[in-house]
C-alpha positions in Angstrom: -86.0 -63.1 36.8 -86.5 -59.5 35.8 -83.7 -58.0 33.6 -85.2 -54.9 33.5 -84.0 -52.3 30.3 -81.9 -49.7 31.0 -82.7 -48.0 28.3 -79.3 -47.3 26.8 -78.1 -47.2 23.7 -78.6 -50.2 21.2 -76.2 -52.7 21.3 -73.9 -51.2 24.5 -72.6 -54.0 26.8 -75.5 -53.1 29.2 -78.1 -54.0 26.6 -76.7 -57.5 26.5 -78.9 -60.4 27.4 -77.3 -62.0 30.4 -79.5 -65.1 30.4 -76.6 -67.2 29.1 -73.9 -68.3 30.6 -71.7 -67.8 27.9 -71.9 -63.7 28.0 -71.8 -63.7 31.7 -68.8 -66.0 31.7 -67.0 -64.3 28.9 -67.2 -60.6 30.9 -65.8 -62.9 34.1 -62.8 -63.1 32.2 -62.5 -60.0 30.7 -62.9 -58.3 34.2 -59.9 -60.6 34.9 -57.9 -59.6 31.8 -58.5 -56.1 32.2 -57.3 -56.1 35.6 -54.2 -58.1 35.0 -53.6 -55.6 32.1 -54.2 -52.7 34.7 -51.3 -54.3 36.9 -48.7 -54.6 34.4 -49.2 -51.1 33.0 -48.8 -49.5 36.9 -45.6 -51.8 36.3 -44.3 -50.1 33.3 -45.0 -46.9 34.2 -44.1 -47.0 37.9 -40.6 -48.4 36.5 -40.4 -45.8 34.2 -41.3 -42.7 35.7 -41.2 -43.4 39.7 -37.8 -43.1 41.0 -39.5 -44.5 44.7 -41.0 -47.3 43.0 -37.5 -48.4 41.2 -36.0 -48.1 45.0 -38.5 -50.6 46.8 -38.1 -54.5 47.4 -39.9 -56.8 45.0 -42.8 -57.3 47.3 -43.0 -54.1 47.8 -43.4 -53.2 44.4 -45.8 -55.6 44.2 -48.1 -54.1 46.5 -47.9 -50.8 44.8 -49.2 -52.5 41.8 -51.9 -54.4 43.2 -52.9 -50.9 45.5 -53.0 -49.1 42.5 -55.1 -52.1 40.7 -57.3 -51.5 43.5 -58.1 -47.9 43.2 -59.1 -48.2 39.6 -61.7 -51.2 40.8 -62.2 -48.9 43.4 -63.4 -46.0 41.3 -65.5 -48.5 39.4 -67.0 -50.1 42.4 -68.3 -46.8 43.8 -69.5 -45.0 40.8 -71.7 -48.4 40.4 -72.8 -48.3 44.2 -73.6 -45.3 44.5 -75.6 -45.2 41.3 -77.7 -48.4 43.4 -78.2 -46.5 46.6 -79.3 -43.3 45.5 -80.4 -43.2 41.6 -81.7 -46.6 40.1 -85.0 -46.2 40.9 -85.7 -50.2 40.1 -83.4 -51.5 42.5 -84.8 -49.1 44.7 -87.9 -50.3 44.3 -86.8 -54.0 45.1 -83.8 -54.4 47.1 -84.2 -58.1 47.4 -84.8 -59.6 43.6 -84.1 -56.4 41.5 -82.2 -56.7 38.4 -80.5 -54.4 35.9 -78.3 -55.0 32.9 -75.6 -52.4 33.6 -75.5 -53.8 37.5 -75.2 -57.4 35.7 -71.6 -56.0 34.0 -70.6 -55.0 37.2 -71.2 -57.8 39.1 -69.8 -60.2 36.1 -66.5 -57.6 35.9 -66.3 -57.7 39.6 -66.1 -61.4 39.7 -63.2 -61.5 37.6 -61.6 -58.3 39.8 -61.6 -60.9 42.7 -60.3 -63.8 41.3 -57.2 -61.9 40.2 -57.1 -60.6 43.9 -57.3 -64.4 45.1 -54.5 -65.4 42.5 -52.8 -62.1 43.1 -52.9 -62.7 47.1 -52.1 -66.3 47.1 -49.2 -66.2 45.0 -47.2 -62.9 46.2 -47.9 -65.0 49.8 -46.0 -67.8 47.8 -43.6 -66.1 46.9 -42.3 -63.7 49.4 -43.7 -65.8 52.4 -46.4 -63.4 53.7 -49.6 -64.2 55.0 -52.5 -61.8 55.6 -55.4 -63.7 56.9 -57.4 -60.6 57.1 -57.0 -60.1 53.5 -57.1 -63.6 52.5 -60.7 -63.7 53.7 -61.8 -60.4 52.3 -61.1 -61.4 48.9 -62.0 -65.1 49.4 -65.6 -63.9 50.7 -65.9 -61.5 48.3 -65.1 -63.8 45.0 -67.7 -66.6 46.4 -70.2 -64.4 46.8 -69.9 -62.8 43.3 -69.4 -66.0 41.5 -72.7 -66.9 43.5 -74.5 -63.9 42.0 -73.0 -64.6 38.4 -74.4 -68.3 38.3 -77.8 -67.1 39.7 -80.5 -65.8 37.6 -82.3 -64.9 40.4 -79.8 -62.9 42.7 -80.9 -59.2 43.3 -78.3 -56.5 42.4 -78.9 -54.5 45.1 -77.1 -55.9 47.8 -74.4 -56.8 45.5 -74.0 -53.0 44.5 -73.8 -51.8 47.6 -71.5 -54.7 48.7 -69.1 -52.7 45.7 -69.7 -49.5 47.4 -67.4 -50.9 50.0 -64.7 -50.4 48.2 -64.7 -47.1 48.5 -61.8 -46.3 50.4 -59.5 -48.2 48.3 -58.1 -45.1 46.3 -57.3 -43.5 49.6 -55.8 -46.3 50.5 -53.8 -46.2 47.4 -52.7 -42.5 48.1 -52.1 -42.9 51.8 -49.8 -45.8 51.1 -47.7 -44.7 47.9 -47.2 -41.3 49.6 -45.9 -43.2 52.7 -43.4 -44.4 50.5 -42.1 -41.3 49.0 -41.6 -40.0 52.4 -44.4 -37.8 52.5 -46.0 -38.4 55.5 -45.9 -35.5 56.6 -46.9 -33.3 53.9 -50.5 -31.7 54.1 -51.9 -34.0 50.9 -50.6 -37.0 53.2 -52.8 -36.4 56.4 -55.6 -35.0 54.2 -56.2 -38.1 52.5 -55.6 -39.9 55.6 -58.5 -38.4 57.3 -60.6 -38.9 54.2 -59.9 -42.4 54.0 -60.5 -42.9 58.0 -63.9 -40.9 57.2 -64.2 -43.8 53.9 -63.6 -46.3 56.5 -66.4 -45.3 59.2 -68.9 -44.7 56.2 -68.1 -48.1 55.5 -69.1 -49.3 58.9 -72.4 -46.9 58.3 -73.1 -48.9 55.3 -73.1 -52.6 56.7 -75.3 -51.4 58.8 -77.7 -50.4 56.1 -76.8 -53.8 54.6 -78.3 -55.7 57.5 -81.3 -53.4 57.4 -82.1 -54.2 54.0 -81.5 -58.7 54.4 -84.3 -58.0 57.9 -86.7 -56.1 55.8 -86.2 -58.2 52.6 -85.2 -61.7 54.2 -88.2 -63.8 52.7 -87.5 -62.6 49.3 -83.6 -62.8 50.2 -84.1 -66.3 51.9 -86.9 -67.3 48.4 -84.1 -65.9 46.1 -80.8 -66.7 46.7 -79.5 -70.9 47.3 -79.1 -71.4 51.3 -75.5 -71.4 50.6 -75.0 -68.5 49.0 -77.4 -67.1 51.5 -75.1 -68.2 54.4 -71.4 -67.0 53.0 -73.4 -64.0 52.3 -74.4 -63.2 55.9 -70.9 -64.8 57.3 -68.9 -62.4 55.7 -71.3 -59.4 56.2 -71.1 -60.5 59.7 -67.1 -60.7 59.8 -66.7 -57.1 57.8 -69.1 -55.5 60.7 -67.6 -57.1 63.8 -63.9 -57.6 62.6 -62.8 -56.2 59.4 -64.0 -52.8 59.5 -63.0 -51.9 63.0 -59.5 -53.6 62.6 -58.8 -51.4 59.4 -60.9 -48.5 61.1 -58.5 -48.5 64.0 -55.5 -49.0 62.0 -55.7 -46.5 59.5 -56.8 -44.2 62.4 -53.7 -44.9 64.7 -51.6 -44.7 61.1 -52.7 -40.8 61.1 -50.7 -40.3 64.2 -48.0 -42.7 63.8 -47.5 -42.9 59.8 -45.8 -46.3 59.5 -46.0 -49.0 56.5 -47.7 -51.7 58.6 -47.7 -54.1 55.8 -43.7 -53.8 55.7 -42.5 -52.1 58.9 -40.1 -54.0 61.0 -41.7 -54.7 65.1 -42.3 -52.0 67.2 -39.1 -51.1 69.6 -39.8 -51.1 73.4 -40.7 -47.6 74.5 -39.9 -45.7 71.0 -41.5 -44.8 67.7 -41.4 -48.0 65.2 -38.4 -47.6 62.9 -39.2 -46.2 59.2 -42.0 -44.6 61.2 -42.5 -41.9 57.8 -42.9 -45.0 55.6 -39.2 -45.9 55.4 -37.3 -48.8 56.4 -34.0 -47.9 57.8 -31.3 -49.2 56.6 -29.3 -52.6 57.1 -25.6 -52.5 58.5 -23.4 -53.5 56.2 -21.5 -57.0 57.4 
């Protein structure tokens, strides 16, 4: 294992030593505190200060929350991938076994980010008898894989990092969709941010393809490092994002520029027509 310094200041969370289990457990839950605590205060406030969020459906107003959850792992996910890609010069240097301390906190904190997602998921599905399988394996994927790369001391950061930097487009995502509610689909920030995310969504795309460049060079220090398992969910997932998961959302939020409608909530297309609540609005029921 090489838990290389970072070099920051003494006694910062990234100069912890992460050989226990204890400290990389203990930020596991924190990152799942912290992001349950990021939920319920886009609760409070949305209640208090959004007059769109008070008029939504409880389901709806539970995606708002968890979008807006999201963008703040988002935000954290990127600054953190980026750093890996283009600025740590040890993970750089080996993309296969490279270790840092400040890349262990992310990976720990991301770990707990995704089991909230999994117990976020599975009981809103519970509860308002939804089912997105698309989703559901997304976040499933994504919390195995972390939780393999917390229990092993000999996981590379790397790949992990730049797995993160996947989740850029999720404050976009955020944007496109709370805008959508407010009826602002057709307002100039709308469509802006809609083209940025689709642009998020093909760089995504760009960077699974880097991905699989880095396991072929790497793949007998991946293959020496990580536990066949973990090895195997590893590539499964990549393999599912590049084939199914980024071109479904690719096309989606594409055909959403031209045809802004909530997909999660909209009602089926009608025959021939525009879908109703095609600006992000449900129409209305008749009363009885």
């Amino acid at each position: 294992m090489n838990l290389a310094s970072d070099g920051g200041t003494a006694g910062s969370v990234f100069d912890l030593d992460y050989t226990p289990w204890g400290i990389r457990a203990t930020l596991v839950a924190a990152g799942f505190v912290f992001y349950v605590g990021v939920f319920v205060v886009c609760h409070q406030l949305s209640s208090s200060l959004s007059s769109t969020y008070r008029a939504l459906a409880a389901k709806e107003q539970v995606f708002w929350d968890l979008a807006a959850t999201r963008a703040v792992f988002g935000v954290q996910s990127t600054a953190a991938g980026l750093w890996a890609l283009l600025v740590d010069p040890v993970l750089q240097a080996d993309k296969a076994c490279g270790q840092r301390n400040w890349a262990w906190f992310h990976v720990a904190t991301a770990t707990g980010f995704f089991f909230f997602e999994n117990v976020a998921v599975h009981l809103s599905s519970f509860v308002f008898r939804t089912w997105d399988w698309f989703l559901v394996l997304h976040h499933l994927f994504a919390f195995l894989g972390f939780l393999g790369s917390v229990v092993n001391l000999r996981a590379g950061h790397y790949l992990a990092m730049t797995t993160l930097l996947l989740e850029v487009s999720t404050p976009f995502t955020c944007v496109s969709w709370m805008l959508l509610k407010a009826g602002c689909s057709d307002s100039l920030l709308w469509k802006a941010n809609q083209w940025l995310m689709v642009h998020m969504f093909h760089c995504r795309m760009v960077l699974t393809y880097h991905m699989w460049w880095v396991c072929l060079q790497h793949w007998a220090a991946l293959a020496g490092s990580l536990h066949p398992a973990h090895l195997a969910l590893f590539l499964t997932g990549l393999s599912l994002l590049t084939l199914l998961l980024n071109p479904y959302w690719t096309h989606k939020k594409m055909q959403q520029l031209f045809i802004p409608v909530d997909w999660n909530f909209a009602p089926p297309e009608p025959k021939g027509g525009r879908p109703d609540g095609a600006n992000g609005q449900l129409p209305q029921k008749k009363a009885q």
